[in-house]
C-alpha positions as CSV (number, residue, x, y, z in Angstrom):
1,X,34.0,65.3,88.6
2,X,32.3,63.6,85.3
3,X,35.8,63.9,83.0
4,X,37.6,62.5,86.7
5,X,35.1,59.5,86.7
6,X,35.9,59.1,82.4
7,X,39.6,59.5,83.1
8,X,39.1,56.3,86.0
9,X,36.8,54.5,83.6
10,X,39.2,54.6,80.6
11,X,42.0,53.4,83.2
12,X,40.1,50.2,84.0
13,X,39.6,49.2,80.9
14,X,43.2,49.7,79.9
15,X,44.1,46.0,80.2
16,X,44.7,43.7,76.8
17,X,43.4,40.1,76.5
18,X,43.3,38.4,73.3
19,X,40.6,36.6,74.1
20,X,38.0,39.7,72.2
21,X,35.0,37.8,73.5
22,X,36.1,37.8,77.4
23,X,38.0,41.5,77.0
24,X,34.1,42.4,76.2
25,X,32.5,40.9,79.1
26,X,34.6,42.0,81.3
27,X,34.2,45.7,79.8
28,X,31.1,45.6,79.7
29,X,30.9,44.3,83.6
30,X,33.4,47.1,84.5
31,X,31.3,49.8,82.7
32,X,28.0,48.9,83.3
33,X,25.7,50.9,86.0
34,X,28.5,50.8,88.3
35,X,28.4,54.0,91.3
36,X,31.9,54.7,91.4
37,X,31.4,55.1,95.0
38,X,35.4,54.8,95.7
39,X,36.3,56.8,93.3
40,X,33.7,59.6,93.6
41,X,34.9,59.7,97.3
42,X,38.6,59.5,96.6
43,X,38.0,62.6,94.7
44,X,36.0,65.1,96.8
45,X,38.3,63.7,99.8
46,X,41.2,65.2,98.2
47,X,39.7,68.4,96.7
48,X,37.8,69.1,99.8
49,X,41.0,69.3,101.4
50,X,42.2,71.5,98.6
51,X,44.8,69.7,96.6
52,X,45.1,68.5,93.2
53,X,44.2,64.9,92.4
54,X,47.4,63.9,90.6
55,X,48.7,61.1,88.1
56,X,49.6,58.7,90.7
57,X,46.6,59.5,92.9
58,X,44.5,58.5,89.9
59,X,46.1,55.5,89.3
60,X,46.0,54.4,92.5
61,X,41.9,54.9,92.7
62,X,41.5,53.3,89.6
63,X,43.6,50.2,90.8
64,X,41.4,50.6,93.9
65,X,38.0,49.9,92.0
66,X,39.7,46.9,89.9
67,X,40.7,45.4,93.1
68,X,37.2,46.3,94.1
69,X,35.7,44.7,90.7
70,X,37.5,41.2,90.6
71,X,36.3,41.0,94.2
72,X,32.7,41.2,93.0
73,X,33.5,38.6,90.2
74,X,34.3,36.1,92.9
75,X,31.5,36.8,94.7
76,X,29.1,36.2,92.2
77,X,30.6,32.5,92.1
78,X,30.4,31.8,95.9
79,X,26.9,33.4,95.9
80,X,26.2,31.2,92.8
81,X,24.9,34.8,91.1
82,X,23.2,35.0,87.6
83,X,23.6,38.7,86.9
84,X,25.5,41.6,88.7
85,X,25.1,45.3,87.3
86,X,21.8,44.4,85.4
87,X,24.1,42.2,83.2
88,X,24.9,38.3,82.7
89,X,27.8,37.1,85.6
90,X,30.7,35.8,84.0
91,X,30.2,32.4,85.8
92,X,26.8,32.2,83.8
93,X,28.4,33.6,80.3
94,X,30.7,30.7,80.7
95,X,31.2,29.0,84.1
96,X,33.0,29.1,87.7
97,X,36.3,28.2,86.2
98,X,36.9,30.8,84.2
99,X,34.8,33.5,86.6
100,X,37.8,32.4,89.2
101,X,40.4,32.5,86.3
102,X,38.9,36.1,85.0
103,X,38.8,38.0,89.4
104,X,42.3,36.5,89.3
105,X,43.6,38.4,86.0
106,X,42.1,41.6,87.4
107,X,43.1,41.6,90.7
108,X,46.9,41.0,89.2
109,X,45.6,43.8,87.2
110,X,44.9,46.0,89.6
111,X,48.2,45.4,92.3
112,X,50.0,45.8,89.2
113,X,48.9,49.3,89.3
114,X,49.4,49.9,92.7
115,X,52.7,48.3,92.2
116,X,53.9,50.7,89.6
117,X,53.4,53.5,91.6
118,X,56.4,52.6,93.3
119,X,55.5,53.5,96.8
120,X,56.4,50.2,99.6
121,X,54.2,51.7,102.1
122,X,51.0,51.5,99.5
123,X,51.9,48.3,98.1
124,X,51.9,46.9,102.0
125,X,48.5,48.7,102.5
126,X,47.0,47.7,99.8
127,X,48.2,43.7,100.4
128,X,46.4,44.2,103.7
129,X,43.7,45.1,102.6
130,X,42.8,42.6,100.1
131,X,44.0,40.1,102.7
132,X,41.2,41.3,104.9
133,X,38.9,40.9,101.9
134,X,39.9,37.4,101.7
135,X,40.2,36.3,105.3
136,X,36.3,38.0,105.5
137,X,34.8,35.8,102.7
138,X,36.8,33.1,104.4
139,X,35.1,33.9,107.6
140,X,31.6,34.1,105.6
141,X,32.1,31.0,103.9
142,X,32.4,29.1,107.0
143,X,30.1,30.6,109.0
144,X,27.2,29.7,106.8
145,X,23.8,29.1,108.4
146,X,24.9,30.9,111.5
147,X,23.5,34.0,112.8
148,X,26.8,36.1,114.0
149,X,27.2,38.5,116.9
150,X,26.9,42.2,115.9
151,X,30.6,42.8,117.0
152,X,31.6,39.7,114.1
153,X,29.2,41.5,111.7
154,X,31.0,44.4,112.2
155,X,34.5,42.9,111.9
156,X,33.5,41.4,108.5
157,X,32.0,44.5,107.3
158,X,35.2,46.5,107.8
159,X,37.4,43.5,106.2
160,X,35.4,42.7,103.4
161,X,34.1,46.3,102.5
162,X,35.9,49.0,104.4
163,X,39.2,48.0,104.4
164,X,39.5,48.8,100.6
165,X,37.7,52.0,101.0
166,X,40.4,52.7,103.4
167,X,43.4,51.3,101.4
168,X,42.3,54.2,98.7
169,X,41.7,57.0,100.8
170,X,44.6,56.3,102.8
171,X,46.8,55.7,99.9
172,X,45.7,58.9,98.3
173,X,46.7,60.9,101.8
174,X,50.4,59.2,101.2
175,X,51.2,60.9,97.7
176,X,49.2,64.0,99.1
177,X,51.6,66.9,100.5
178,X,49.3,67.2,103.7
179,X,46.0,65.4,104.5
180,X,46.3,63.2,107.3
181,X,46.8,59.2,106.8
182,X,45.4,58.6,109.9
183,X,42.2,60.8,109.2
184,X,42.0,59.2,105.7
185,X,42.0,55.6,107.4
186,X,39.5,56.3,109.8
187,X,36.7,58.1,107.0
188,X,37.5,55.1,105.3
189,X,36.4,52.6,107.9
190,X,33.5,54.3,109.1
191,X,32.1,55.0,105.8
192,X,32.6,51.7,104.7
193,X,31.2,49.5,106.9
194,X,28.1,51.8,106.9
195,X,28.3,51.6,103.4
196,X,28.2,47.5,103.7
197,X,24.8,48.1,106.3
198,X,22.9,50.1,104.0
199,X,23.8,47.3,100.8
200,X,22.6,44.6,103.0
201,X,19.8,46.7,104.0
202,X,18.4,47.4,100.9
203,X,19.0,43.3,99.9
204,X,16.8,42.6,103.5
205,X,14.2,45.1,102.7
206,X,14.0,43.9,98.6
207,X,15.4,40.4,98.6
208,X,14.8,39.4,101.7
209,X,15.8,35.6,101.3
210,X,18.6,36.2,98.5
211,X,21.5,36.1,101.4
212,X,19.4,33.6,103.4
213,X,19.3,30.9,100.3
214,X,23.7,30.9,100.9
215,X,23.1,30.8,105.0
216,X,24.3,34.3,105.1
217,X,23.0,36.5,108.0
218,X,23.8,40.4,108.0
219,X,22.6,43.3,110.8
220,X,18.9,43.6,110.1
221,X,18.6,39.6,110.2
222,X,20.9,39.6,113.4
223,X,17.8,42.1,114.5
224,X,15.1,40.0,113.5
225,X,16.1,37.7,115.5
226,X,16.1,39.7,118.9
227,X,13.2,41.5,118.0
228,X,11.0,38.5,115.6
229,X,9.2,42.1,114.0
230,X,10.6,42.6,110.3
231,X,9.9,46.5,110.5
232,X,11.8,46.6,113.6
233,X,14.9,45.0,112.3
234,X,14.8,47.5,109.8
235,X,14.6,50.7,112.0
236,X,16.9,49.4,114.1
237,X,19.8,48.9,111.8
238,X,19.0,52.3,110.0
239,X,20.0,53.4,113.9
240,X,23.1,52.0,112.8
241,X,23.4,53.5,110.0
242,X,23.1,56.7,111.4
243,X,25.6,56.3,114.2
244,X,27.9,55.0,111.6
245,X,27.5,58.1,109.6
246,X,28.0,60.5,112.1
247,X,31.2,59.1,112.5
248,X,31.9,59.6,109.2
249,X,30.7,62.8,109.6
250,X,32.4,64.0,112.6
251,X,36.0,63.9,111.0
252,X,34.7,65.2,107.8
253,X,34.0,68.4,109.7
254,X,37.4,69.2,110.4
255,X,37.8,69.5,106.9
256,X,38.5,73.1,105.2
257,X,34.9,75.0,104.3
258,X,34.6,74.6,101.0
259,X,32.0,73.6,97.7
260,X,34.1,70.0,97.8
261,X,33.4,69.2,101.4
262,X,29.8,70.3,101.1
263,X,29.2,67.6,98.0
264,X,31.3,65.3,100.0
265,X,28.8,65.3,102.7
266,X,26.1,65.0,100.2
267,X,27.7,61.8,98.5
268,X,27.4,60.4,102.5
269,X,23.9,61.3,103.0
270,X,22.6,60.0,99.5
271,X,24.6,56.9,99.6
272,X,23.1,56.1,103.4
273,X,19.8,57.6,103.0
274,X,16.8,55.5,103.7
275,X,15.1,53.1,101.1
276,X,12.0,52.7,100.1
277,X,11.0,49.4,100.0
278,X,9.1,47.7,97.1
């Protein structure tokens, strides 16, 4: 899987600006201490279901995690962040402006990809998806300083988070010879939005007033205040967690018994596992 994630890498960073000082930044943002989450389980989806990951199939993953990158470059604006990755925002090397200006470039980056793949029913997929994305920062944006109901949680989670992680895997199924788009959908979404719970987890446990400063309010602060009792908020939403992931993990078991679905499994587990707070 290392020379797959180098092969997605080298794809991302594929683009030309000739402005040498902003191609940099955005390198360096692209490159630096990122999980490759999507595309690690783009990968042992489709081997674990024992095909090939072709040209297109790459292509498509690594347009996924562009799509997925400018979407973090405009979050860093709304969230008015100074470093994402261990390393300087964009709005902070420079300013909003050209942050909005830079998410913009790789997002048209990124559908470009999808685009040239040449498939309609991926290009309408992956148009969804991002529209979700947008429509759920939308929703964020003017829902600040409200606590929301778990099911509007939810519903944001699987826009802003899982609907990408969806977009890819169910992308992936279409230029497959047989795994199942409706399977590949449905992994997606349940592994993403308990993806999104465990990252806004681990920011309640660490950071526990970094969403609060921007009036955002996520599942273990929807807890807190049921339950008023920090500790638990916290062992309530990993009960979350866990019913989220045994979703994920029911349709992985119809899978084909192999070493692929066995590390896919353990890519689950790792990526949901519980913190350990500072």
């Amino acid at each position: 899987m290392n020379n797959f994630i180098l092969d997605i890498e080298s794809e991302l960073v594929s683009f030309d600006l000739p402005q040498a000082g902003l191609k940099q930044v955005l390198d360096t943002l692209i490159l630096s201490n990122a999980k490759r989450i999507r595309p690690k389980l783009a990968y042992l989806f489709i081997k674990s279901n024992n095909e090939d990951i072709s040209t297109e199939q790459k292509k498509l993953i690594a347009a996924g995690e562009v799509l997925h990158t400018a979407s973090l470059i405009h979050d860093d604006i709304v969230d008015a962040s100074e470093l994402r990755r261990g390393v300087p925002t964009i709005n902070v090397l420079y300013d909003s402006k050209l942050a909005v200006l830079a998410g913009d470039f790789l997002a048209s980056y990124g559908m470009k990809k999808i685009i040239s793949i040449n498939n309609m029913e991926i290009i309408n997929i992956f148009q969804a998806a991002f529209e979700k994305m947008c429509r759920a920062e939308i929703f964020q944006y003017f829902s600040r300083g409200a606590i929301p109901s778990m099911n509007e949680y939810i519903k944001k989670s699987s826009d802003k988070t899982a609907a990408l992680f969806a977009a890819i895997l169910q992308g992936c199924a279409i230029l497959s010879a047989n795994i199942d788009t409706e399977t590949s959908y449905n992994l997606g979404i349940s592994y993403g939005i308990a993806f999104q719970i465990k990252n806004d987890l681990d920011a309640f446990i660490n950071t526990p007033q970094r969403d609060k400063k921007n009036g955002t309010y996520t599942a273990p602060d929807i807890y807190y205040s049921q339950l008023n009792n920090f500790n638990s908020a916290i062992e309530k939403t990993y009960t979350l967690i866990d019913n989220m992931q045994g979703e994920t993990l029911k349709i992985i078991n119809n899978f084909p018994d192999n070493n692929y679905k066995e590390q896919l499994i353990k890519l689950i587990e790792e990526s949901l596992c519980k913190t350990i707070s500072r």
